[in-house]
Backbone bond lengths (Angstrom), bond angles and torsions (degrees), N, CA, C in turn:
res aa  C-N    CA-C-N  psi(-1)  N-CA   C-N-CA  omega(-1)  CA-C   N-CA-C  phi
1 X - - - 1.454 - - 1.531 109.92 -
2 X 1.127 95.63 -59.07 2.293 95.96 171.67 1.346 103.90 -145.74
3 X 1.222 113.10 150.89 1.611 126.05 -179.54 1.564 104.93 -58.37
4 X 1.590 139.59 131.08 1.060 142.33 -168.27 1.097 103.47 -49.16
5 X 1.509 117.87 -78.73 1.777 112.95 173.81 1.884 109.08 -5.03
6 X 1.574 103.97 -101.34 1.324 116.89 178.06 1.517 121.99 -24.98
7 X 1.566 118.45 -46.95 1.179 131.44 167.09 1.601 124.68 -33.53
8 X 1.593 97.07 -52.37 1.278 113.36 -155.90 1.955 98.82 -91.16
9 X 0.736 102.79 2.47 1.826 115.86 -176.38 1.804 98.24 -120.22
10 X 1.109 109.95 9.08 1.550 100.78 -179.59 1.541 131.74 -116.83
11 X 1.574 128.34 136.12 1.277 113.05 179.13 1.365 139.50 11.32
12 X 1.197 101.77 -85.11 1.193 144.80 174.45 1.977 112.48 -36.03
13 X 1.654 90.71 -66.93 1.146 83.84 -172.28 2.039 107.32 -81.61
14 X 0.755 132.67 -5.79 1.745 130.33 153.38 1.450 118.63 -71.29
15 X 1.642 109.18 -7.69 1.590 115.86 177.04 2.135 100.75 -85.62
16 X 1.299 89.46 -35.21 1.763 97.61 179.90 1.282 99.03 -80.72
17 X 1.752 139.97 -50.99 1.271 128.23 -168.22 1.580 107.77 -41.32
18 X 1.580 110.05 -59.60 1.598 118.32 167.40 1.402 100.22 -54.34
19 X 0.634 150.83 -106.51 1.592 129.51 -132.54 1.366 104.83 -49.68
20 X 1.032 152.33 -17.89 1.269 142.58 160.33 1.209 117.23 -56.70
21 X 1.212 97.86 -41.76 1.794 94.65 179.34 1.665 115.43 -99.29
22 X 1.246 111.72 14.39 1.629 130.17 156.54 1.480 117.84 -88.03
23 X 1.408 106.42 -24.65 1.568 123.74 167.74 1.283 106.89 -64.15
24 X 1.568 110.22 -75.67 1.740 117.54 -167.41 1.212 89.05 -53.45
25 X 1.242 144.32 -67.30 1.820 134.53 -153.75 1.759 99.93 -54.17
26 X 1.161 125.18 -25.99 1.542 138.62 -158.14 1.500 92.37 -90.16
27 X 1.328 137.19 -40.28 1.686 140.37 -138.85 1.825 70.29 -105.01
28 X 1.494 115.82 -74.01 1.642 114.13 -172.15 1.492 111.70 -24.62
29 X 1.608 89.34 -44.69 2.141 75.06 -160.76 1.755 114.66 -61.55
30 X 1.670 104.07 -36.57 1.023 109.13 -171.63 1.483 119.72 -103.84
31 X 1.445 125.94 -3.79 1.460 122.46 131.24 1.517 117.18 -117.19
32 X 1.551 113.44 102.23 1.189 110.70 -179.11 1.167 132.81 -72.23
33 X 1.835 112.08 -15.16 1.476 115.46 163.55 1.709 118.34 -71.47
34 X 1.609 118.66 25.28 1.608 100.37 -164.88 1.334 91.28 -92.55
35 X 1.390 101.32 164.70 1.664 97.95 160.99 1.758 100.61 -136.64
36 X 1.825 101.44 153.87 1.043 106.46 -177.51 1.421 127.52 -101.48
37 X 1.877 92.96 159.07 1.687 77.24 177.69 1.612 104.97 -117.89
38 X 1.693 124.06 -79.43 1.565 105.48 178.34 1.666 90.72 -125.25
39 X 1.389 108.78 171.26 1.786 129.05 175.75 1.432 105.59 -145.30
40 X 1.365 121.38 85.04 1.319 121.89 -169.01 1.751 89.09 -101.83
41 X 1.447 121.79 179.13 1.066 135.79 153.96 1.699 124.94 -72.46
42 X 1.019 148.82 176.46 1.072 153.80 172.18 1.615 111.82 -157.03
43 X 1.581 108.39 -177.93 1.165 125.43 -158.43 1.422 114.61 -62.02
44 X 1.066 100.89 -54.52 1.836 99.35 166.87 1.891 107.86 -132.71
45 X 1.145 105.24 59.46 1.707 123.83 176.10 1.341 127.02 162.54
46 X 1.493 117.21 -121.45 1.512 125.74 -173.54 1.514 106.45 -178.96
47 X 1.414 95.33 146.99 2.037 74.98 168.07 1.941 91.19 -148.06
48 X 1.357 126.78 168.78 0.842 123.32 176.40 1.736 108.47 -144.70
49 X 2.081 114.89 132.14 0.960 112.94 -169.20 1.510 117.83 -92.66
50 X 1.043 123.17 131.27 1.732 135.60 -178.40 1.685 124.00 -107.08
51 X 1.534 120.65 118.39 1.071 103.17 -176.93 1.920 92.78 -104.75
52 X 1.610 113.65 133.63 1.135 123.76 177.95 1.680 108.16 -74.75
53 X 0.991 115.56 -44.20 1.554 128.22 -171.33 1.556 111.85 103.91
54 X 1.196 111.00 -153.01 1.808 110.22 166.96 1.326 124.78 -128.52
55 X 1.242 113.44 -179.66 1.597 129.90 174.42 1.051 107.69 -65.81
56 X 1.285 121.60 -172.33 1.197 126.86 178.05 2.048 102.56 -97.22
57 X 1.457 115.29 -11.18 1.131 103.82 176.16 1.424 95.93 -105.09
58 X 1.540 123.54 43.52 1.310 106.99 165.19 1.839 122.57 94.78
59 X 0.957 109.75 -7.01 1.256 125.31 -133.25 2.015 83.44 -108.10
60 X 1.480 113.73 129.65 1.094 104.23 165.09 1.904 112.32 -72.31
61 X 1.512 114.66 144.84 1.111 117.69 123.52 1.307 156.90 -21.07
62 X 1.394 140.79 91.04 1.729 130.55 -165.24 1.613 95.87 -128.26
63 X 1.293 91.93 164.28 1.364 116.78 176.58 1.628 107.94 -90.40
64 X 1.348 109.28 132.95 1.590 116.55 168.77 1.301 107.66 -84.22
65 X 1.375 114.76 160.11 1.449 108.18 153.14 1.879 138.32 -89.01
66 X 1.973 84.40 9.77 1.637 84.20 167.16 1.766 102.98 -84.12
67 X 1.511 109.48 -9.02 1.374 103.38 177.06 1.601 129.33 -68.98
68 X 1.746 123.33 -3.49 1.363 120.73 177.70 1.288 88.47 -111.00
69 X 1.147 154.68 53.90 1.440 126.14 119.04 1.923 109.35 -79.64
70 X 1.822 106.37 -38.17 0.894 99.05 173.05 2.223 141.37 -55.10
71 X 1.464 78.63 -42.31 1.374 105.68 161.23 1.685 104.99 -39.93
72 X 1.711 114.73 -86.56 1.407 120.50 -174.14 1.265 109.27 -26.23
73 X 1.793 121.79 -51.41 1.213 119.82 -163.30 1.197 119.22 -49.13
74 X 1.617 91.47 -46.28 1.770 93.01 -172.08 1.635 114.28 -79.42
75 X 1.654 97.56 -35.85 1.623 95.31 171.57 2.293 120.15 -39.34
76 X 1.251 95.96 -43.16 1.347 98.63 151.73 1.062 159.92 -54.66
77 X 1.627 108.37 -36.56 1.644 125.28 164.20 1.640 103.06 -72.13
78 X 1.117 128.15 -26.09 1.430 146.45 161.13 1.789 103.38 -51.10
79 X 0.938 105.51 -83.39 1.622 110.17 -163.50 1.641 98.25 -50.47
80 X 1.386 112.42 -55.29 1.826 124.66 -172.95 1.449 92.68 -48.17
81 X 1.701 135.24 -30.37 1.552 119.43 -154.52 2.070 91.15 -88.92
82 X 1.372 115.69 -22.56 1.451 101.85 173.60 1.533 97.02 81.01
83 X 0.817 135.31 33.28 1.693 144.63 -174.76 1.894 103.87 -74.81
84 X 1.608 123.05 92.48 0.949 140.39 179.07 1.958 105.65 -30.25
85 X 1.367 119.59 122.25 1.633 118.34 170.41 1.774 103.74 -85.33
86 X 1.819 114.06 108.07 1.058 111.53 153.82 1.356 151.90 -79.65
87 X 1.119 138.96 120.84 1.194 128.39 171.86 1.004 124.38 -96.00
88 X 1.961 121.48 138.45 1.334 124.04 -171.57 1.749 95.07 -148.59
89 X 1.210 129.39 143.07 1.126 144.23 167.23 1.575 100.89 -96.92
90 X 1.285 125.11 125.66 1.518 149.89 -170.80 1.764 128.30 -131.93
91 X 1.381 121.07 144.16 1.265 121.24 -178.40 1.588 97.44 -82.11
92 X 1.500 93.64 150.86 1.550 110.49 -170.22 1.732 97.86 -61.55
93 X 1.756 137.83 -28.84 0.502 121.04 -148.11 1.952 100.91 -90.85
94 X 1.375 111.71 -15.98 1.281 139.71 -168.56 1.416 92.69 -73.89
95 X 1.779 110.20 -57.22 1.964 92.80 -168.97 1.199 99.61 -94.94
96 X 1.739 135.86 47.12 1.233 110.43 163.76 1.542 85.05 -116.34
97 X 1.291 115.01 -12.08 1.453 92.60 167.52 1.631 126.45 -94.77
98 X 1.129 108.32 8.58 1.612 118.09 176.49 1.473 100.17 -95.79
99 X 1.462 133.87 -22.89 0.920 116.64 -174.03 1.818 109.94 -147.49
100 X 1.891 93.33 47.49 1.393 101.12 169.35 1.459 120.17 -70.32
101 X 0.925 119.06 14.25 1.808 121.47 170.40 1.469 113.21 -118.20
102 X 1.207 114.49 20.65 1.967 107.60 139.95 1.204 112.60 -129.97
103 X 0.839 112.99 127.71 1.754 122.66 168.38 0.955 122.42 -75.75
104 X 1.474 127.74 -3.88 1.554 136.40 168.60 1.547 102.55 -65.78
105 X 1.533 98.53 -63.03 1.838 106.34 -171.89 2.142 113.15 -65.93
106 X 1.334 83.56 -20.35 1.586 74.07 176.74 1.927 124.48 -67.58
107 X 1.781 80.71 -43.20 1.493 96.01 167.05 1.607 120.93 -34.52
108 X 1.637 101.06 -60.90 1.232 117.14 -173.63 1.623 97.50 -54.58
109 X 1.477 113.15 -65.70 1.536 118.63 -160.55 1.687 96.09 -40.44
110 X 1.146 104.97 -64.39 1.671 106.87 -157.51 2.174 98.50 -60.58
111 X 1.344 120.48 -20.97 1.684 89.54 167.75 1.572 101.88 -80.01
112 X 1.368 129.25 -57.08 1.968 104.97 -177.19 1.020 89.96 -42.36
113 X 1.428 156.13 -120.34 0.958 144.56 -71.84 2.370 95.49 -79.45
114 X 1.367 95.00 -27.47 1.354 96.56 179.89 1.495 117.15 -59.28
115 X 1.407 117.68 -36.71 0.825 132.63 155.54 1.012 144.30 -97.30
116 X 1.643 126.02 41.60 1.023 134.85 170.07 1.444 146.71 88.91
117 X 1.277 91.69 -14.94 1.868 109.87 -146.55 1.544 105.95 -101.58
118 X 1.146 119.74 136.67 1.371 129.88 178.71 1.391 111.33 -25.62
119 X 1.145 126.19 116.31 1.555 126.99 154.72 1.627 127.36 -85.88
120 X 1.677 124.95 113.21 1.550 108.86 -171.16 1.683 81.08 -144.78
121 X 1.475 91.78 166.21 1.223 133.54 -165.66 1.237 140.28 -127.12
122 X 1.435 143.32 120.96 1.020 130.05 -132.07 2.029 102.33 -138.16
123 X 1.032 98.79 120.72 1.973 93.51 -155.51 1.696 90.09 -126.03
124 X 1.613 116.81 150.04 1.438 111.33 -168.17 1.755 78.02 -158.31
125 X 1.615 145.56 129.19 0.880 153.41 171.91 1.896 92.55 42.40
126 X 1.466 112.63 -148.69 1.768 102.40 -174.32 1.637 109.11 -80.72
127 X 1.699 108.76 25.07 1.467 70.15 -174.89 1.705 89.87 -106.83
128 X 1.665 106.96 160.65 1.292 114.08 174.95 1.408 122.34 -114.79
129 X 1.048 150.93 -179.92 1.489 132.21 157.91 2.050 104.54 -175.82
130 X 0.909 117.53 129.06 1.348 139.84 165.94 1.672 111.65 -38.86
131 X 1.435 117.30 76.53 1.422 118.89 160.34 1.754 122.11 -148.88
132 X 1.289 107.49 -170.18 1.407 118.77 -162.98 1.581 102.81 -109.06
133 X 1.581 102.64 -15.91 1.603 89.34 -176.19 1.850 117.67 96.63
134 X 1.344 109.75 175.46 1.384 139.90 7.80 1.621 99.46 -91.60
135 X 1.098 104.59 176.70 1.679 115.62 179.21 1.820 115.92 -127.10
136 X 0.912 135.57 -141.92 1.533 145.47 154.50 1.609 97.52 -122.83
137 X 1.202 94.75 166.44 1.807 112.01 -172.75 1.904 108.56 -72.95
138 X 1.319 95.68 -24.65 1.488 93.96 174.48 1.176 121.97 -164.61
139 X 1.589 136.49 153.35 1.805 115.96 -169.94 1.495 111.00 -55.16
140 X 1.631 119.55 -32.36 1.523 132.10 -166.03 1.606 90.71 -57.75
141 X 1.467 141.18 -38.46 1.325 116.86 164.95 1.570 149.18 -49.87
142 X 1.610 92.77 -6.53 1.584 106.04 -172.76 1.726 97.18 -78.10
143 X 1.186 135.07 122.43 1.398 119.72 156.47 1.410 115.15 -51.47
144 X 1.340 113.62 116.95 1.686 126.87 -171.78 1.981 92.33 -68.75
145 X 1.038 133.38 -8.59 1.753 133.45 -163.78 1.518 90.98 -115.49
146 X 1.336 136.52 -11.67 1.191 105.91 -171.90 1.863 101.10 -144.12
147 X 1.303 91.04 39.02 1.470 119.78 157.86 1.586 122.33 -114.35
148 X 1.599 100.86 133.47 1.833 104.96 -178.41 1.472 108.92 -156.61
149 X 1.145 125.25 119.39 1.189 129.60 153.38 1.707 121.31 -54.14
150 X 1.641 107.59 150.33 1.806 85.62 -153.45 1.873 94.82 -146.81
151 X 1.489 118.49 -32.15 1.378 101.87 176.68 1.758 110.27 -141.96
152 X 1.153 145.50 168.96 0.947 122.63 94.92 1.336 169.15 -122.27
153 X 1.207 143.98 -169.94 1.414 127.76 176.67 1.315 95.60 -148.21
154 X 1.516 101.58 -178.38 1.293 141.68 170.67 1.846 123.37 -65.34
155 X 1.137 110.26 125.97 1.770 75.93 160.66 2.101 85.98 -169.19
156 X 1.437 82.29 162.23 1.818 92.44 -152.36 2.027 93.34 -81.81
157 X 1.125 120.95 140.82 2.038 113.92 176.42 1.633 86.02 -65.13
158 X 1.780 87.14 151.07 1.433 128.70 -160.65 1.585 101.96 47.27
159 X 0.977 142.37 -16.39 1.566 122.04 -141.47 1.584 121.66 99.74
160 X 1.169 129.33 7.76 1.123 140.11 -146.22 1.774 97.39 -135.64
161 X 2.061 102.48 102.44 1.307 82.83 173.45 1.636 141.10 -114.18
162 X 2.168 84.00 51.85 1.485 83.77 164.92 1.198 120.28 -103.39
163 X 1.662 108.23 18.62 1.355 125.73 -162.81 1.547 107.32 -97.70
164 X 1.407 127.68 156.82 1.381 106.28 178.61 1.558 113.89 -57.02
165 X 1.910 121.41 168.86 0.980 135.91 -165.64 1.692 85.15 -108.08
166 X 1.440 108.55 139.89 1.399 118.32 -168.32 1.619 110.03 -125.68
167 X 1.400 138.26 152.88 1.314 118.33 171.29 1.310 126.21 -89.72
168 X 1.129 125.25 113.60 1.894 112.53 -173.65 1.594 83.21 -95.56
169 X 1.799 93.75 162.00 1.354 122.29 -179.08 1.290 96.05 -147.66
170 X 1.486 107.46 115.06 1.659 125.04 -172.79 1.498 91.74 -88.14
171 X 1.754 112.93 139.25 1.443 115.95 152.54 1.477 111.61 -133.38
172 X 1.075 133.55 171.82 1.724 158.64 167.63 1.523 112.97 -100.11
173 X 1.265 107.31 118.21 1.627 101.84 159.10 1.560 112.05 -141.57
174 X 1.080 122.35 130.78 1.485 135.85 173.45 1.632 116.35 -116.02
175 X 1.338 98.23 158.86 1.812 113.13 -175.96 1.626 107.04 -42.47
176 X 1.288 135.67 -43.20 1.305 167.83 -119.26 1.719 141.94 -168.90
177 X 1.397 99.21 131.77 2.042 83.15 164.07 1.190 133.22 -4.48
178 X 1.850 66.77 -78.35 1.975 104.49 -154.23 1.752 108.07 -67.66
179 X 1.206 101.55 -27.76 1.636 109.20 176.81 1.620 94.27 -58.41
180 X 1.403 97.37 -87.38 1.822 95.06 172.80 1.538 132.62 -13.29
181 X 1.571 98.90 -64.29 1.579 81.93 177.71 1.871 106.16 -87.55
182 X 0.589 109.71 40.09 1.753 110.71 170.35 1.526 95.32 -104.13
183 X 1.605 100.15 -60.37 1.980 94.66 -178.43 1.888 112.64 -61.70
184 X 1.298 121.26 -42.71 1.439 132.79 169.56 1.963 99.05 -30.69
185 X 1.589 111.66 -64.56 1.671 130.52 -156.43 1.667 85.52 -67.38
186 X 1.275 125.67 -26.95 1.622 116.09 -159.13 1.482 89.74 -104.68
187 X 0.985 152.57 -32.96 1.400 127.34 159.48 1.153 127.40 -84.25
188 X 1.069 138.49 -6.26 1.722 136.54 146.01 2.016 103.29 -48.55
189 X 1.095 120.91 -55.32 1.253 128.38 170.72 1.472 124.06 -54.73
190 X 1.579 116.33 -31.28 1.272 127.39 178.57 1.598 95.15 -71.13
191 X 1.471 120.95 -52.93 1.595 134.25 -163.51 1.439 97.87 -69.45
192 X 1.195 135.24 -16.41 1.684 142.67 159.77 1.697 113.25 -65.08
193 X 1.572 103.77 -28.77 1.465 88.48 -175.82 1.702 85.36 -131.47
194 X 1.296 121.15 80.33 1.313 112.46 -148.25 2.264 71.86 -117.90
195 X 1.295 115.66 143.12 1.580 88.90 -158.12 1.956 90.68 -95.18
196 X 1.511 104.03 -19.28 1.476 114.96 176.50 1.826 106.43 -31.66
197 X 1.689 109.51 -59.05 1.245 134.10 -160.11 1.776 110.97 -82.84
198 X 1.314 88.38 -47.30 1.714 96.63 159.73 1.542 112.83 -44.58
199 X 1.078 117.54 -68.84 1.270 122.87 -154.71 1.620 108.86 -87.27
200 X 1.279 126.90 16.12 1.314 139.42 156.36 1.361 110.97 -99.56
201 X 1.589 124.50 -43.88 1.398 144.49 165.39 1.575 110.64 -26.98
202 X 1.253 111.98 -76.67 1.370 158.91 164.45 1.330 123.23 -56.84
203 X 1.407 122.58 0.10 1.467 123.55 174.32 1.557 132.65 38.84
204 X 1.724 96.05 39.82 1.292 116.13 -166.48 1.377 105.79 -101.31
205 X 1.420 131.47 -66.18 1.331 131.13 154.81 1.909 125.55 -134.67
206 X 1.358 100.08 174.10 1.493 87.85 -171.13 1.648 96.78 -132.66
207 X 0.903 112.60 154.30 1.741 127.48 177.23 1.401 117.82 -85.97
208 X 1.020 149.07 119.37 1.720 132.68 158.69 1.635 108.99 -115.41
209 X 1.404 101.90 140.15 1.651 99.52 162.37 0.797 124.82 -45.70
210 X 1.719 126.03 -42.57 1.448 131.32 -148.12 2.023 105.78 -81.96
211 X 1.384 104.42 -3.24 1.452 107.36 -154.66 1.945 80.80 -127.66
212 X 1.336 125.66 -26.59 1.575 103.54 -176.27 1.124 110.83 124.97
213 X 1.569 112.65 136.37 1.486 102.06 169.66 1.390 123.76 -94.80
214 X 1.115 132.04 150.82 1.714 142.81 -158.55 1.531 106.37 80.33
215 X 1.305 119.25 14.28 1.745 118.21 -152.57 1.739 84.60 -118.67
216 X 2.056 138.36 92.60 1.436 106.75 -166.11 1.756 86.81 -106.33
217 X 1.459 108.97 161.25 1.299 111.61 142.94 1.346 142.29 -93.38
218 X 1.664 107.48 105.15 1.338 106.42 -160.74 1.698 115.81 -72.15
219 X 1.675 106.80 134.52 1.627 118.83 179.14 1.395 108.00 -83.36
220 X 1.307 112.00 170.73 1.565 127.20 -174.96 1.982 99.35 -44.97
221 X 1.053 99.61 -47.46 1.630 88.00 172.99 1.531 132.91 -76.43
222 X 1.000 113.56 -14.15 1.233 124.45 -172.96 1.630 109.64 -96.57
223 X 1.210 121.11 -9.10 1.148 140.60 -149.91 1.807 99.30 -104.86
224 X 1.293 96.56 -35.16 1.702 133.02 174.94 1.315 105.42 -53.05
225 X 1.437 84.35 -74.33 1.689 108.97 177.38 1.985 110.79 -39.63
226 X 0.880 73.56 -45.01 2.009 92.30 -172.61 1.408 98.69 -57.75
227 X 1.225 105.15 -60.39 1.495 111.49 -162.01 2.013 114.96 -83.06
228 X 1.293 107.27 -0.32 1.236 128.67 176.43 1.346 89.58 -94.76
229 X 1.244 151.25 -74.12 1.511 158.54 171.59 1.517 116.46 -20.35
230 X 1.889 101.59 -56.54 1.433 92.31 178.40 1.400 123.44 -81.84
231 X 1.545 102.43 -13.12 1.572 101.88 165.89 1.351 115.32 -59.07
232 X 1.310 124.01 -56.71 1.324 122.03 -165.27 1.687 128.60 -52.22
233 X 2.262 93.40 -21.37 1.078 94.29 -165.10 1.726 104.06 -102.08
234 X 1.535 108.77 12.01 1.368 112.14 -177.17 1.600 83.82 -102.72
235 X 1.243 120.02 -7.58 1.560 90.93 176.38 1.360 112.31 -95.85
236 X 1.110 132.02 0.57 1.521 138.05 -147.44 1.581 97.16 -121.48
237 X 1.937 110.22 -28.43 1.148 114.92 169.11 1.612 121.19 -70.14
238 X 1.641 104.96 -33.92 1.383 104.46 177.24 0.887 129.15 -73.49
239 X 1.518 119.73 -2.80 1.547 136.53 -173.83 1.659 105.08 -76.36
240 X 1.279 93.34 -27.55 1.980 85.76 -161.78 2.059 87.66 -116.78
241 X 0.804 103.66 42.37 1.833 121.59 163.89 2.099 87.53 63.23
242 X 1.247 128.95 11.42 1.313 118.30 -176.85 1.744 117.33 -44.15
243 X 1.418 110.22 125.21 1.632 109.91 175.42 1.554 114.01 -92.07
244 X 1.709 121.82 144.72 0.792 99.89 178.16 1.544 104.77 -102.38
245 X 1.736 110.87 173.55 1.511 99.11 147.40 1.236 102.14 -149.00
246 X 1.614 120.16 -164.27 1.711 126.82 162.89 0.780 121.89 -155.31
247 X 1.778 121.07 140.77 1.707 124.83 -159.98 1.210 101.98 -136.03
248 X 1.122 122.67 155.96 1.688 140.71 -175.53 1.856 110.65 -53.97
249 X 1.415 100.19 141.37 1.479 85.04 177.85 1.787 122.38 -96.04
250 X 1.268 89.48 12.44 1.705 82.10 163.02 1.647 91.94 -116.01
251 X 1.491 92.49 -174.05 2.022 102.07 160.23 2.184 91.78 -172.05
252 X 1.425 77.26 160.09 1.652 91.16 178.96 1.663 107.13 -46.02
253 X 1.543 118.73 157.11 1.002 118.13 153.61 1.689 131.83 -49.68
254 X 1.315 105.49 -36.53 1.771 109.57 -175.48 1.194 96.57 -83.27
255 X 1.740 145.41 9.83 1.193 127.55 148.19 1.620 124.73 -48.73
256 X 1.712 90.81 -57.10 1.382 96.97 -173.34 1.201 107.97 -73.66
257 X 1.583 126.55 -27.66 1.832 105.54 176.28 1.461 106.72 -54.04
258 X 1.416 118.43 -69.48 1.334 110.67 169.82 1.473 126.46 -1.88
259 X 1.529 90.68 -63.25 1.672 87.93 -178.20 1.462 123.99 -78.78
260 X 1.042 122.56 -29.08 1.183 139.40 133.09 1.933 93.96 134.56
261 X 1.541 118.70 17.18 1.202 119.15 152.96 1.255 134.81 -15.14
262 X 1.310 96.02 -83.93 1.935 123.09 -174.67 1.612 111.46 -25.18
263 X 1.403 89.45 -49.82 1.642 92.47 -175.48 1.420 133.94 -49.22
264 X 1.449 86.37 -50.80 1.518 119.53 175.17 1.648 117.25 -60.85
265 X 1.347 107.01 -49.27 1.776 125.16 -154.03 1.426 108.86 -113.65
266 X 1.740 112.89 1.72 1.587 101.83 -157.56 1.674 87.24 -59.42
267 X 1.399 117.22 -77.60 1.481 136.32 -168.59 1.685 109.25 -21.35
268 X 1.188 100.04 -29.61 1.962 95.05 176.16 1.924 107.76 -104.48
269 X 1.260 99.35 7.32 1.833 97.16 -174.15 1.317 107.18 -90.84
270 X 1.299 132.15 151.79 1.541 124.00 163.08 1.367 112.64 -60.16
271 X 1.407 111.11 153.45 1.314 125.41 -172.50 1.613 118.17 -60.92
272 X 1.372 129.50 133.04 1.082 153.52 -171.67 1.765 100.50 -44.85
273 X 1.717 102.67 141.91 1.565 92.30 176.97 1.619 85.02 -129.68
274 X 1.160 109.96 161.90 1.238 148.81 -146.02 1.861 116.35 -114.46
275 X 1.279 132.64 81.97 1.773 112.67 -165.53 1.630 84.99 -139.80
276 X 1.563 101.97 176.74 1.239 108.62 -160.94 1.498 124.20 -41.89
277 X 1.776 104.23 81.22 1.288 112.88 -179.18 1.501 120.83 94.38
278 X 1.533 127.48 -29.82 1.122 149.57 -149.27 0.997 101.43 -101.13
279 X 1.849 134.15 145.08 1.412 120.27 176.74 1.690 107.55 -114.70
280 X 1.192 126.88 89.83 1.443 117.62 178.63 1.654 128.37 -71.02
281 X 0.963 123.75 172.14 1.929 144.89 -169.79 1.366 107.61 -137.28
282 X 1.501 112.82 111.29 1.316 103.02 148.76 1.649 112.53 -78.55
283 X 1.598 96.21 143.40 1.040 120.15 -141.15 2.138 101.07 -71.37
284 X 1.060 105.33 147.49 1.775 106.66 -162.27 2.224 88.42 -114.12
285 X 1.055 95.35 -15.84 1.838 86.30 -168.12 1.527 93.63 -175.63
286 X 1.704 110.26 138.04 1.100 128.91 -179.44 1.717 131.08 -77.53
287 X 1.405 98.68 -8.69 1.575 121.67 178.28 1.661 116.73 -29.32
288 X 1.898 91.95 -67.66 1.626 115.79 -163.39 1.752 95.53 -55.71
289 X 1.517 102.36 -30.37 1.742 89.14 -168.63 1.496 137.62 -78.58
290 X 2.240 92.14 -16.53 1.030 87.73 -171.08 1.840 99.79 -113.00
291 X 1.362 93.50 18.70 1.698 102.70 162.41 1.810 107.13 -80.25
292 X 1.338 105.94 -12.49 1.686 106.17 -167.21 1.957 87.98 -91.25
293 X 1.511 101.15 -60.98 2.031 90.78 160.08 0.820 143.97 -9.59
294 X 1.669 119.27 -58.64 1.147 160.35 157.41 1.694 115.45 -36.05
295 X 1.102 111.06 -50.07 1.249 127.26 -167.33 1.183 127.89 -115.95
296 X 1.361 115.27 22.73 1.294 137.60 -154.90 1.400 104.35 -115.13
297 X 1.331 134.12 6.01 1.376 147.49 -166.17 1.414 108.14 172.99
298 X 1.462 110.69 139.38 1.148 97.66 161.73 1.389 142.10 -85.27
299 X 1.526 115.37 143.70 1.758 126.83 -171.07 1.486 121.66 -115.34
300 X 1.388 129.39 164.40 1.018 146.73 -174.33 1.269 93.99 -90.69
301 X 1.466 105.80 169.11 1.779 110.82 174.01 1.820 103.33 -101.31
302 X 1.286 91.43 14.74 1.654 93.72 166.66 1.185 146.28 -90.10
303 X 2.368 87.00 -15.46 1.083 100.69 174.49 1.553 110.03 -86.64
304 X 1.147 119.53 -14.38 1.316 129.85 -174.94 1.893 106.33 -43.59
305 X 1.256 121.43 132.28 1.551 123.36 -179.75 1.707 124.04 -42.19
């Protein structure tokens, strides 16, 4: 939609920063035990994460989805009140006492402050919350018609899932209606060619948790598909004199020192396996192997590509 830079300096996206934080003030009133964690903007919206806490048998708290109509409502009596967005830059020791009842934001407070970095704050009627901004000048800027709360899910603090699992609640806000339902008409259409649904439809492939996501198992048709694909691309390869070959998918560890990989890639490679004495890699990139090809006889620099 806009290059992040530009994005992040634009209307639009300080019209979503606020509504996020018209949300959390909206989720507080009506669960006052939540505590928060972040409500950034996103690509075409905002979403903001909430930890409910539990039952008394233990049991986390979640959000329904008969719960955002209620939400919107109030997110609205909010925007209609025109509630001025303040900004104040503060000592770490100041917003940990304004906002000693989340432990999400304290977390945060105490790394800036570890590191140094400006701490400010951003307050709109009582609600307060720990950020850098930017915002709009007041909630009355959000178009109350072309604001909607839209999913929610799950998602673990920081990203991290030994960390608790938190509830995000994705919303949309645009200048307008008509903006709105333009983005509304384009994802009903996206969910038409949605390839998840296709390819269950169509008996092409199927997804399971238990095996991973991006990981499909391809069916008798899909399998088609595959093998129609690599034809096309061995023919398109033979066109421009392309050679093929094929190499093992692990190789010793002193391959990749050699190549000087390891160094670089250990931290993103799967973990090292272990055989008589030897430390192997499944293999992260095909380079090292066909530099061993390469070198396996001697060549001219004519054969070189």
């Amino acid at each position: 939609m806009f290059e992040q830079e530009n994005y992040e300096h634009s209307d639009l996206y300080k019209l979503r920063h606020t509504a996020a934080h018209v949300l959390a003030q909206a989720v507080l009133e009506l669960y006052p035990q939540a505590k928060l964690g972040i409500g950034p903007p996103i690509a075409d919206g905002f979403y903001y994460d909430f930890d409910l806490g539990v039952d008394g048998n233990g049991r986390s708290h979640s959000f329904h989805p008969d719960d955002l109509p209620k939400l919107e409502k109030r997110m609205r009596q909010i925007i209609a009140e025109k509630h001025p967005l303040v900004y104040a830059e503060v000592s770490a020791d100041e917003v940990r006492q304004r906002l000693a009842d989340q432990p999400y934001k304290l977390e945060l407070i105490d790394e800036l402050a570890e590191k140094g970095e400006q701490i400010s704050l951003y307050q709109h009627d009582s609600f307060v919350d720990l950020c850098r901004g930017p915002h709009v000048a007041d909630t009355g800027k959000i178009p109350a018609d072309g604001l909607k709360l839209m999913s929610i899910a799950g998602a673990y603090w920081r990203g991290d899932e030994k960390r608790p699992q938190l509830q995000r609640i994705y919303g949309t806000a645009w200048p307008n209606k008509k903006a709105l339902k333009a983005h509304l008409a384009m994802l009903e259409e996206a969910k038409k060619r949605d390839h998840r649904l296709i390819g269950r439809e169509l008996e092409i492939f199927i997804l399971d948790e238990d095996i991973g996501p991006g990981l499909p198992l391809w069916l008798p048709n899909g399998n088609i598909l595959r093998e129609e694909l690599e034809k096309l691309a061995n023919e398109m390869e033979d066109k421009v004199d392309y050679v093929r070959v094929a190499t093992p998918h692990i190789a010793k560890e002193s391959l990749y020192l050699q190549s000087g990989h390891l160094p670089y890639y250990e931290d993103e490679m799967y973990p090292v396996m272990e055989r008589d004495g030897s430390k192997y890699y499944l293999k992260p990139m095909n380079c090292p192997f066909h530099h061993k090809i390469y070198a396996s006889k001697p060549r001219s620099y004519r054969d070189l590509p």
